[in-house]
C-alpha positions in Angstrom: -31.4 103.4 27.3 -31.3 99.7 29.0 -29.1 99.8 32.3 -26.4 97.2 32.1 -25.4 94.3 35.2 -21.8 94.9 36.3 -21.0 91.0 34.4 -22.8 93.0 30.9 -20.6 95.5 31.3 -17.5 94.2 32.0 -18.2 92.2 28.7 -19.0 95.5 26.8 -15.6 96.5 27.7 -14.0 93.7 26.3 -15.6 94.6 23.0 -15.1 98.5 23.1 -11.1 97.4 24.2 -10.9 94.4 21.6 -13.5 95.2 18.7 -15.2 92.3 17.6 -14.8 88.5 18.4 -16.6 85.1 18.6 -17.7 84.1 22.3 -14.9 81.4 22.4 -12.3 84.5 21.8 -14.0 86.5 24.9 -13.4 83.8 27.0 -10.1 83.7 26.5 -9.7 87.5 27.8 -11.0 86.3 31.0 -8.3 85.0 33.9 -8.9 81.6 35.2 -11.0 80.0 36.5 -12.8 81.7 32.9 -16.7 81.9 32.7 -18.1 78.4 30.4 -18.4 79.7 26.9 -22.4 78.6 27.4 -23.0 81.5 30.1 -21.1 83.9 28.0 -22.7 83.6 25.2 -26.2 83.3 27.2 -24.9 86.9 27.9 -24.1 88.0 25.0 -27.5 87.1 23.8 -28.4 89.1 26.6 -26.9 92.4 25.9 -27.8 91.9 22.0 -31.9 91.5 22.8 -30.9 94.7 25.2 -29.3 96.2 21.7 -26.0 96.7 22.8 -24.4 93.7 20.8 -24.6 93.1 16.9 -23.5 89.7 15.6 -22.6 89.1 11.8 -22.0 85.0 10.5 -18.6 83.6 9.6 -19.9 80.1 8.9 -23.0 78.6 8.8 -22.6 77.9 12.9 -20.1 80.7 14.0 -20.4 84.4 14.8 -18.6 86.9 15.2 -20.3 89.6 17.7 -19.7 93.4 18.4 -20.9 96.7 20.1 -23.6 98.4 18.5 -23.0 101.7 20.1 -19.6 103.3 21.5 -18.8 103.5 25.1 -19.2 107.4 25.2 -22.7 106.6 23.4 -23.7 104.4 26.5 -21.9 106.1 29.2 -23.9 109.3 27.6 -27.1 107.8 28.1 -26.6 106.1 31.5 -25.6 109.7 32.7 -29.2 111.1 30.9 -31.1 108.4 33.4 -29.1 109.2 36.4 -30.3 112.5 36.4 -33.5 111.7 34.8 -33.8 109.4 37.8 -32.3 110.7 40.8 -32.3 114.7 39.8 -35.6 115.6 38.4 -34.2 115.7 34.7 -32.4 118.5 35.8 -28.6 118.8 35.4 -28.8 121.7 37.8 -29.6 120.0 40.4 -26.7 117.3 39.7 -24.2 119.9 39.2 -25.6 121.7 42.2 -24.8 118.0 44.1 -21.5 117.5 43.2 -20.5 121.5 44.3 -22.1 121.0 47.8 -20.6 117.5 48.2 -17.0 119.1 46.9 -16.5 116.7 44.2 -15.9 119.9 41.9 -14.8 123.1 43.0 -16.4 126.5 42.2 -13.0 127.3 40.6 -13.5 124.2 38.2 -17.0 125.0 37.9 -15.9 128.4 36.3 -13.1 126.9 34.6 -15.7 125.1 32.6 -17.9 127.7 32.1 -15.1 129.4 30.1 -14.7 126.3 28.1 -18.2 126.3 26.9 -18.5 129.6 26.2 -15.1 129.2 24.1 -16.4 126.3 22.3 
């Protein structure tokens, strides 16, 4: 999966919190001074070459655009290539990382290895 820049996503989450919209409806969710509806919709273009956007027509010359895939979907995959990247494709080693640097506790870890073996 394609990495997004933080201005992508911070434009994904306007469609995963609003659903679909034309570009001129976007730029209204921005405060002011808002982004020129040109350079949005450059990035929307963007992000739907990158296949995270779908656009459908409403008239001959407007669009309406929306994600292709959930946020879970993407923040799924962008977790695969972190440890794909940084952890040798091993979630071992991540888990193993977060432990020694005490961002979960061995009690947590065994709290969740009840869940799963609930599940």
């Amino acid at each position: 999966m394609k990495s997004l820049t933080k201005r992508e996503e911070e434009i994904m989450n306007y469609f995963w919190e609003k659903g679909s919209m034309k570009v001129s409806e976007l730029q209204m969710l921005y405060d002011e001074p808002r982004p020129h509806v040109n350079t949005l919709g450059t990035l929307v273009k963007i992000l739907e070459e990158k296949g995270f956007v779908g656009h459908r027509a409403i008239t001959a010359r407007s669009y309406e655009y929306f994600a292709k895939l959930t946020k879970m979907e993407y923040s799924k995959g962008t977790i695969n290539n972190v440890v794909d990247k940084f952890f040798g494709k091993n979630y071992i080693n991540l888990i193993n990382t977060l432990v020694k640097d005490e961002k979960i506790s061995v009690a947590e870890l065994k709290e969740l290895i009840k869940i799963v073996e609930n599940e």
